[in-house]
Wavefront OBJ file of the C-alpha trace (Angstrom):
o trace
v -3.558 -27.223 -3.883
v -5.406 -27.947 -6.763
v -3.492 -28.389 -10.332
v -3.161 -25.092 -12.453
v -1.997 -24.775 -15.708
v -1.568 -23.038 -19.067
v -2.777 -23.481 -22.279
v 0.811 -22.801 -23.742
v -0.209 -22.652 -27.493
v -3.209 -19.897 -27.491
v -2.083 -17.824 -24.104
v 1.017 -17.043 -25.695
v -0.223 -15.065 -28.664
v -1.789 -12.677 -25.534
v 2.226 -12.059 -24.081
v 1.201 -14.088 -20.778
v 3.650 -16.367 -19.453
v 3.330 -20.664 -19.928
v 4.119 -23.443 -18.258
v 3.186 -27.109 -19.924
v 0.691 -29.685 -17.717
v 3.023 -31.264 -15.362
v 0.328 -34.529 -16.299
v -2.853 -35.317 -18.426
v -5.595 -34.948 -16.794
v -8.959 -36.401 -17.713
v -10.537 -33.069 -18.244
v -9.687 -28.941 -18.369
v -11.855 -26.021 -16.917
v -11.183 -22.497 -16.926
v -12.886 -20.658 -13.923
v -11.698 -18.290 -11.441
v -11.166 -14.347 -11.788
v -11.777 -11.872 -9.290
v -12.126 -11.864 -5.428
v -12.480 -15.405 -4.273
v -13.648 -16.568 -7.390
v -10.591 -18.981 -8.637
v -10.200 -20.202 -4.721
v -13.752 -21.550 -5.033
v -13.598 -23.185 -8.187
v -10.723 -25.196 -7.205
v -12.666 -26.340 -3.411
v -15.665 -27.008 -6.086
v -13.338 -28.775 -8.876
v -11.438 -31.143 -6.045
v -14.887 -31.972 -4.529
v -15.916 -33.361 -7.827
v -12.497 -35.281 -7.972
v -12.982 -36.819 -4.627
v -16.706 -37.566 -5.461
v -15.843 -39.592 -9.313
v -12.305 -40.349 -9.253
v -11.252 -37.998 -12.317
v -8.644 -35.806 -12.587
v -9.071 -32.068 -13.593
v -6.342 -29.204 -14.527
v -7.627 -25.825 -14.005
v -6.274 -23.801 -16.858
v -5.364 -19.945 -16.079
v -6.656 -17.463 -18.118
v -6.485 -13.131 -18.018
v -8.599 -11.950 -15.307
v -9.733 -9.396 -17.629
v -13.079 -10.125 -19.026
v -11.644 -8.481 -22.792
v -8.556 -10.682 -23.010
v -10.586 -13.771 -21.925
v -12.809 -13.601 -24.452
v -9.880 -12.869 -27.024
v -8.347 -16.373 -25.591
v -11.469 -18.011 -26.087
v -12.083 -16.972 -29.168
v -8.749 -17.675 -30.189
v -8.669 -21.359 -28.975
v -12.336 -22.407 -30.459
v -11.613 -21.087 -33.582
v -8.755 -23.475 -34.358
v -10.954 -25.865 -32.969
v -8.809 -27.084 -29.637
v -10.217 -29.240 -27.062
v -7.461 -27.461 -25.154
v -10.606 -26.111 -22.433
v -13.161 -28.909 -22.404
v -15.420 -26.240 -19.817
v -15.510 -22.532 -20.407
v -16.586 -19.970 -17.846
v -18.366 -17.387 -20.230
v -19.663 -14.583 -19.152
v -23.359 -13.804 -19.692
v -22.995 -11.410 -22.732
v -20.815 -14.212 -24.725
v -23.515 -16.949 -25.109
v -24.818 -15.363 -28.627
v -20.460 -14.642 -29.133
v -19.547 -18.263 -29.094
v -22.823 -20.685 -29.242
v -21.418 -22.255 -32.130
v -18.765 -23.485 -30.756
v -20.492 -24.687 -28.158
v -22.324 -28.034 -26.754
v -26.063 -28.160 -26.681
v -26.571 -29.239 -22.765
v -30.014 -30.398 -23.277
v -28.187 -33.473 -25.229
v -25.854 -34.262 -22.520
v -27.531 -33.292 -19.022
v -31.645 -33.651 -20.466
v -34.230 -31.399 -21.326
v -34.731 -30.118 -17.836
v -31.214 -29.154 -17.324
v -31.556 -25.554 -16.056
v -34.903 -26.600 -13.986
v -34.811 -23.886 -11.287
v -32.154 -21.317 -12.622
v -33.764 -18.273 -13.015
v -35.560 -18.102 -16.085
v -34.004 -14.782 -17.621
v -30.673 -16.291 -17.166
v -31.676 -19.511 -19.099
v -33.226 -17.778 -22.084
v -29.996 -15.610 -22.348
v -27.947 -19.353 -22.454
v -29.759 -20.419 -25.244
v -29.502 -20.027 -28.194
v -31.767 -21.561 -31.660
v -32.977 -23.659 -28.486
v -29.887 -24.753 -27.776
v -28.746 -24.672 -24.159
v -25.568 -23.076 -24.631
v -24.062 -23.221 -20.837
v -25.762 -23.609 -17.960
v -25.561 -20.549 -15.060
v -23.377 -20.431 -12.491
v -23.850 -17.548 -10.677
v -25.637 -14.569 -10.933
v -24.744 -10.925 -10.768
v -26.540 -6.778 -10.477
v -24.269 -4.008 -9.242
v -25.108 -2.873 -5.836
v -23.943 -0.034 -3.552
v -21.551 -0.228 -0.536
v -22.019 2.247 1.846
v -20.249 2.951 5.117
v -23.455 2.487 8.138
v -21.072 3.517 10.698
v -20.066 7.421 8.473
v -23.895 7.990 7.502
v -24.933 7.254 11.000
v -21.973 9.645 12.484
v -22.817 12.538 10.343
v -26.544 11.617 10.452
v -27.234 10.610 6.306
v -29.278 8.007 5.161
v -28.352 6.161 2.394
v -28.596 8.257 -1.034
v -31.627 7.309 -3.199
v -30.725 9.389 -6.097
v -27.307 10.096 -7.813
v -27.560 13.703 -6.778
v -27.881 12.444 -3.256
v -25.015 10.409 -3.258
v -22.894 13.054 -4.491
v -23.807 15.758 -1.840
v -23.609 12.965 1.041
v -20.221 11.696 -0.337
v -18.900 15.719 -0.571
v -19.937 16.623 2.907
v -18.756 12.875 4.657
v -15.786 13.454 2.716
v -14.445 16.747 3.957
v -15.571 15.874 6.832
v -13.626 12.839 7.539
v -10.436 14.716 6.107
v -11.091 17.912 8.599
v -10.910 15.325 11.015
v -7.575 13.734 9.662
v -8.655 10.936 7.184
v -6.574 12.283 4.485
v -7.034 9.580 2.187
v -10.770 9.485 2.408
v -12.819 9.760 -0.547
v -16.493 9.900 -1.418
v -17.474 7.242 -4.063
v -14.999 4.770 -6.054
v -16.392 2.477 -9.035
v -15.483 0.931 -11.912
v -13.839 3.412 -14.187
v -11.420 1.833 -16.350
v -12.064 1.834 -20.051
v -13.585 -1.846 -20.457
v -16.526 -3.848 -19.893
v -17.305 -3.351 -15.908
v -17.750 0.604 -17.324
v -19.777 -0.466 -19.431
v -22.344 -2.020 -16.808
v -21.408 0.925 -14.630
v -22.419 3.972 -17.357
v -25.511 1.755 -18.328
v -26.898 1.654 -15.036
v -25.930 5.701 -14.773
v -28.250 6.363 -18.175
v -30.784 3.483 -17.688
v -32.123 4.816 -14.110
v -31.960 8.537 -15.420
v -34.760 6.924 -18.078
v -31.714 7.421 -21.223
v -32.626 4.059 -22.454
v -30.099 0.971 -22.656
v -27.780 2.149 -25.645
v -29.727 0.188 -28.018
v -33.194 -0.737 -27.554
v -35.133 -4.230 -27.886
v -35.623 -3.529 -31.494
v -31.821 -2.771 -32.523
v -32.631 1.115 -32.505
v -29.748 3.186 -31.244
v -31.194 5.171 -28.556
v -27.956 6.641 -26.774
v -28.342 10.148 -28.147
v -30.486 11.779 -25.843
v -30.255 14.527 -23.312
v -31.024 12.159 -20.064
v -27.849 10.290 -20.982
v -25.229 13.416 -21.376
v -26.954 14.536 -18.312
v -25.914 11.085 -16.502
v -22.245 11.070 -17.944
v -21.970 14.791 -17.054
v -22.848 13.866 -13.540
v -20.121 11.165 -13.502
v -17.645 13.240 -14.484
v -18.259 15.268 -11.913
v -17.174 13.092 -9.436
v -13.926 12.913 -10.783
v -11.216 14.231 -8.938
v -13.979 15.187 -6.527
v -14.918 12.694 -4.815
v -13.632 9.739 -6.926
v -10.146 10.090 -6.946
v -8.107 10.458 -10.574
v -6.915 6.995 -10.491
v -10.417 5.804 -10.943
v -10.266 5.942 -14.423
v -8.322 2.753 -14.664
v -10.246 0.994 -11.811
v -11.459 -2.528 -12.279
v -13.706 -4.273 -9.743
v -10.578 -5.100 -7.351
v -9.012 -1.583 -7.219
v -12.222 -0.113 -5.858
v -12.795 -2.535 -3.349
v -9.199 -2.326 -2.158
v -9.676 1.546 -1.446
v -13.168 0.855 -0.108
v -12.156 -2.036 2.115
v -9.155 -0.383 3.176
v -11.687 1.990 5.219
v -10.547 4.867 2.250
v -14.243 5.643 0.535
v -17.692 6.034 1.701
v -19.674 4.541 -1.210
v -18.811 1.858 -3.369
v -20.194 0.465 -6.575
v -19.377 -2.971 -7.140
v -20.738 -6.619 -7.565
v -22.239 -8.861 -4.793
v -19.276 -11.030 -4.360
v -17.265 -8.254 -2.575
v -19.204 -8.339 0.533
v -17.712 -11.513 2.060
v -14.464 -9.820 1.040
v -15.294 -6.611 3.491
v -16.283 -8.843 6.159
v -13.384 -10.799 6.243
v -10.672 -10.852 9.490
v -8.176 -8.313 7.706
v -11.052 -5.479 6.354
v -10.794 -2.523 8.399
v -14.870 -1.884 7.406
v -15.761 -5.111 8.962
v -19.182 -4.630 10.484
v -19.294 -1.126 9.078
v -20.795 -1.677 5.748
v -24.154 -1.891 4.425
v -25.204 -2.921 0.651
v -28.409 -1.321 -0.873
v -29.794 -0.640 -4.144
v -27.885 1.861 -6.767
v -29.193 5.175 -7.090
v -31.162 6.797 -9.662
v -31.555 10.125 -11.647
v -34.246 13.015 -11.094
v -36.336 11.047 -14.266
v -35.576 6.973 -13.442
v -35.899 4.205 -10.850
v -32.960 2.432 -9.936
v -31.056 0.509 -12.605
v -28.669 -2.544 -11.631
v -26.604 -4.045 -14.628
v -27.011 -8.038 -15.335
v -23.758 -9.302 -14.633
v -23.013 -12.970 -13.813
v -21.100 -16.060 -15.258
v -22.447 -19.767 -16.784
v -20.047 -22.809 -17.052
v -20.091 -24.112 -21.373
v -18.717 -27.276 -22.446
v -16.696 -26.749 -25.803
v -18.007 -28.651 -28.670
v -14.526 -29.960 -29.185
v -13.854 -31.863 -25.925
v -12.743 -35.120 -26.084
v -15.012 -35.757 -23.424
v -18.478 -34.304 -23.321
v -20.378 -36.515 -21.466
v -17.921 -36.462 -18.202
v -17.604 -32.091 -18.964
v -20.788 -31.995 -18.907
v -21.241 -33.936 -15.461
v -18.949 -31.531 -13.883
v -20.847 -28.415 -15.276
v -23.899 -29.841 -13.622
v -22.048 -30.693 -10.339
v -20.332 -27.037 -9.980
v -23.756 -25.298 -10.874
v -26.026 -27.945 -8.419
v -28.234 -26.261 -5.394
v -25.105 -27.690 -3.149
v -22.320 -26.028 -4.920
v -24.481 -22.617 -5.263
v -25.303 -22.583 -1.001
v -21.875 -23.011 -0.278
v -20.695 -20.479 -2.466
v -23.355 -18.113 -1.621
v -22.609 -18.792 2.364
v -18.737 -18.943 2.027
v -18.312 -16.141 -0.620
v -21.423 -13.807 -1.305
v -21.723 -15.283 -4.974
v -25.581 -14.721 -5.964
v -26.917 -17.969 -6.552
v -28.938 -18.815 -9.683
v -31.224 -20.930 -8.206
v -34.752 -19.530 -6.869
v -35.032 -21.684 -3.891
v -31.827 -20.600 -2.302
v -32.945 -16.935 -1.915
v -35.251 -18.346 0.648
v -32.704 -21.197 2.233
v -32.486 -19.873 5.892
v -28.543 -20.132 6.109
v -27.969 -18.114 3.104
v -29.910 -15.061 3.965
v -27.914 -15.575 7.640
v -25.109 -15.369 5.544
v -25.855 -12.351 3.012
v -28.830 -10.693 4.364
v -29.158 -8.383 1.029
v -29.918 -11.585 -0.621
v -33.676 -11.222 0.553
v -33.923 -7.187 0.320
v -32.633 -6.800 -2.819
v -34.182 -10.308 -4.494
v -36.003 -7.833 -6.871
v -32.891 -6.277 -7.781
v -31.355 -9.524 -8.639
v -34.202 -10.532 -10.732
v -34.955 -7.005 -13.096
v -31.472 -5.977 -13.597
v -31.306 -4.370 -16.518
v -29.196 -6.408 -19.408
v -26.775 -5.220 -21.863
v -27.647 -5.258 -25.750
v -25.666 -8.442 -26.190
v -28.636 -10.425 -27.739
v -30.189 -7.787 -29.896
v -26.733 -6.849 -31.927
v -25.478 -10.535 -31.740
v -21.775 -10.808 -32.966
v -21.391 -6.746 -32.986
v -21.847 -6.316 -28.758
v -18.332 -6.404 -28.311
v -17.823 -3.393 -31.021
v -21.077 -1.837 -29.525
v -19.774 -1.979 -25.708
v -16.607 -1.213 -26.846
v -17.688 2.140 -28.511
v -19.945 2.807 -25.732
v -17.259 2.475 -22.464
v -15.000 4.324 -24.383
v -17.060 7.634 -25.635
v -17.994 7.338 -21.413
v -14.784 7.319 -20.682
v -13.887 10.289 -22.682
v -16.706 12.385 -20.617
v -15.022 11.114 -17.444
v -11.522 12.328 -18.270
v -12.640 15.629 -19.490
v -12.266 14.678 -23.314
v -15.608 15.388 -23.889
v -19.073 16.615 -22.484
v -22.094 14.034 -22.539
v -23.852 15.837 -25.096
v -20.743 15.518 -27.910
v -20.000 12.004 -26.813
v -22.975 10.621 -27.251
v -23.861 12.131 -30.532
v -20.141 10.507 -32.103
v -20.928 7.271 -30.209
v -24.309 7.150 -32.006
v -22.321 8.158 -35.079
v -20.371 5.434 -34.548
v -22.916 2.628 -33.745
v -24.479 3.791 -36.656
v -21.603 2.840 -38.630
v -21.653 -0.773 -36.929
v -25.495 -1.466 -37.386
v -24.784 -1.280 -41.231
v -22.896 -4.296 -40.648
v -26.069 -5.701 -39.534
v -27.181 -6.845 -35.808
l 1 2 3 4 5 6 7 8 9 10 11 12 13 14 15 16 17 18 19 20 21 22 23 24 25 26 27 28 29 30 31 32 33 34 35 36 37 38 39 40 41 42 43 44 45 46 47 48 49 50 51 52 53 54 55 56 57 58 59 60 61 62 63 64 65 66 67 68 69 70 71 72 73 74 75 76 77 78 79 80 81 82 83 84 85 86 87 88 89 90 91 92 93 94 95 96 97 98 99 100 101 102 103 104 105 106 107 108 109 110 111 112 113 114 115 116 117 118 119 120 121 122 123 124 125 126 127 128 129 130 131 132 133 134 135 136 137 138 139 140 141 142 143 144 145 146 147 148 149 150 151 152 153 154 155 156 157 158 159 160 161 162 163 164 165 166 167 168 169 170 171 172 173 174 175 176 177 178 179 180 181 182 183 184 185 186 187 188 189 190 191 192 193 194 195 196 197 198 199 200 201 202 203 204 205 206 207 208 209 210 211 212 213 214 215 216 217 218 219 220 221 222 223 224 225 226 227 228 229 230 231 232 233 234 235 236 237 238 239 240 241 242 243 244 245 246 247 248 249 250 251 252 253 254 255 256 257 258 259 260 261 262 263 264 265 266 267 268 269 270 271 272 273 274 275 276 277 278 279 280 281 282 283 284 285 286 287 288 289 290 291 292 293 294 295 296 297 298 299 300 301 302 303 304 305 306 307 308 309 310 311 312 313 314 315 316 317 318 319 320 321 322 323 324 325 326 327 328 329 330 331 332 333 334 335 336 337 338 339 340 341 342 343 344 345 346 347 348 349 350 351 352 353 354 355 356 357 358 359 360 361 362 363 364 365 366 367 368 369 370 371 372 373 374 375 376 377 378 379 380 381 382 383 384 385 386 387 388 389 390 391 392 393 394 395 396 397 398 399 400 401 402 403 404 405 406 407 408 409 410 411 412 413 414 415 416 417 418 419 420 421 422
């Protein structure tokens, strides 16, 4: 099993529990959050081990995206070459770039050679490569084949679609004594996966992307309300209650559990609901996200890179393992053994990976244009803008609010942040 520890100093201050390294190790990475994610870093950590002799402690961090951040903040502040590599997601390069190595020094100019190019301007920042990507990311929707085939639906094309197919499958399924069945489950806890989930909702019913490429606020607009008014909706419906504090894993535990008919969630859970102990096993198939009467279909950009911090003791080797963990061998075998969307063009035509995810081929496009959140154009502000924005959404959800008065606050209230300057 590979070594875990905790960075006893900084984790504290978040009330998570310590233990000190039971040894020194010649470097530290942090990787490893939801799904199979952590599992996978360590087979990818202990390869490089084997391969160069060094020793490695993973360091556990929050699996929540918010209080990761906070702990990385926290730690490069003061500084500490506590985490000599940093798995940042890909709205924190602008966040922490100066606290971060330029990889072009360490690994060469032609570092990210063959990551896709979107992802590599997003990692760098005043031309400095800032981390280099690791794996790719654009929500997608789960669908049950074997329920749309029974009842004879097709998979929904618009959001309107996908809420009469999920209401009639539903009651359906219940009628014929799935009690616990329900219609649609995403990601509707009040944090940053809403966030991607209410931007793809208002980006493919043509309501814009919050703010736009120029730093205009563009949220208030009646194509948005409309979006989070459909949303809400669905609540208590056919997204159960509890779905306003679902993360990623909640929804594919009621999903893979054979419970829902549609899911919204992130490419890595398909190897998940193929896996010995899903009861959907062979009964699920992935597809584009919907969109509204006035859009096309909008897919957030999620994904995560792999930083070296600018205070490692060590650099040069942190760097060598960021380049060995985001190499064309490391990305097949994730992509094969976990459903993690490579970053690397060439492997969305490598033979054994589309035997492994076929969606990898029909939904390339989708992986390519997602649509990415205003990280870049309000710079240090995105996590007070996505903040603002995840919670006004999640006021509409829970009945707080209608679309139309949320979104005129929350453009109140990005107002008031863009006088701070973005």
């Amino acid at each position: 099993m590979q070594r875990k520890t905790l960075i006893a100093s900084s984790v504290a201050l978040l009330g998570v529990a310590t233990t000190a390294p039971a040894m020194a190790a010649d470097l530290t990475i942090s990787c490893g959050a939801v799904g199979a994610e952590l599992e996978l870093c360590e087979q990818g950590v202990a390869a490089w081990e084997e391969k160069t002799g060094h020793e490695v402690d993973i360091v556990s961090t929050p699996n929540s995206s918010t209080e990761r951040l906070s702990l990385y903040q926290q730690i490069l502040s003061a500084q500490s070459g506590d985490i000599d590599v940093l798995q940042i997601d890909v709205v924190w390069p602008g966040l922490l770039a100066n606290h971060l190595l330029d990889l072009h020094q360490t690994l060469g100019e032609k570092a990210a050679q063959g990551h896709f190019a979107t992802i590599v301007d997003n990692n760098t920042v005043d031309g400095r490569l800032v981390a280099m990507p690791w794996f790719t990311d654009a929500g997608v929707l789960y669908y049950r084949k074997d329920l749309l085939e029974k009842y004879g639906f097709t998979p929904p094309e618009t959001w309107q679609e996908l809420t009469e197919t999920a209401t009639q499958i539903q009651a359906k399924e219940r009628e014929a004594g799935s009690e616990k069945m329900w219609g649609y489950v995403f990601q509707g806890r009040a944090y940053e996966g809403l966030t991607c989930n209410a931007l793809e909702w208002v980006a493919s019913n043509d309501g814009g992307a919050i703010v736009d490429a120029d730093g205009e606020i563009t949220i208030d607009n009646p194509n948005t309300a409309s979006a989070l008014d459909l949303a809400a909706s669905w609540i208590g419906e056919i997204t159960p209650q509890g779905a306003l504090n679902y993360s990623e894993e909640e929804a594919r535990g009621i999903f893979q559990s054979g419970n829902a008919v549609f899911m919204r969630n992130w490419p890595y859970a398909w190897s998940l609901t193929q896996s010995d102990d899903s009861k959907v096993a062979g009964k699920v198939g992935v597809v584009k996200l919907p969109h509204g009467a006035e859009g096309e279909s909008a897919a957030a950009l999620g994904g995560w890179n792999l930083a070296v911090s600018k205070y490692s003791e060590n650099p040069e080797l942190a760097s060598q393992l960021v380049a060995f963990l985001t190499g064309e061998p490391e990305q097949k075998r994730r992509a094969i053994q976990a459903a993690y969307n490579p970053t690397l063009t060439a492997l969305y035509q490598d033979e054994e990976v589309l035997a492994a995810v076929p969606f990898f081929g029909t939904l390339y496009d989708t992986f390519t244009n997602a649509v990415a959140r205003p990280s870049a154009v309000t710079g240090d502000n995105y996590g007070q803008v996505s903040n603002a924005f995840f919670n006004a959404t999640h006021s509409v959800l829970s009945g707080e609010q209608s679309g139309a008065q949320a979104v005129a606050q929350l453009k109140s209230e990005l107002s008031r942040i863009k006088r701070r300057r973005w």
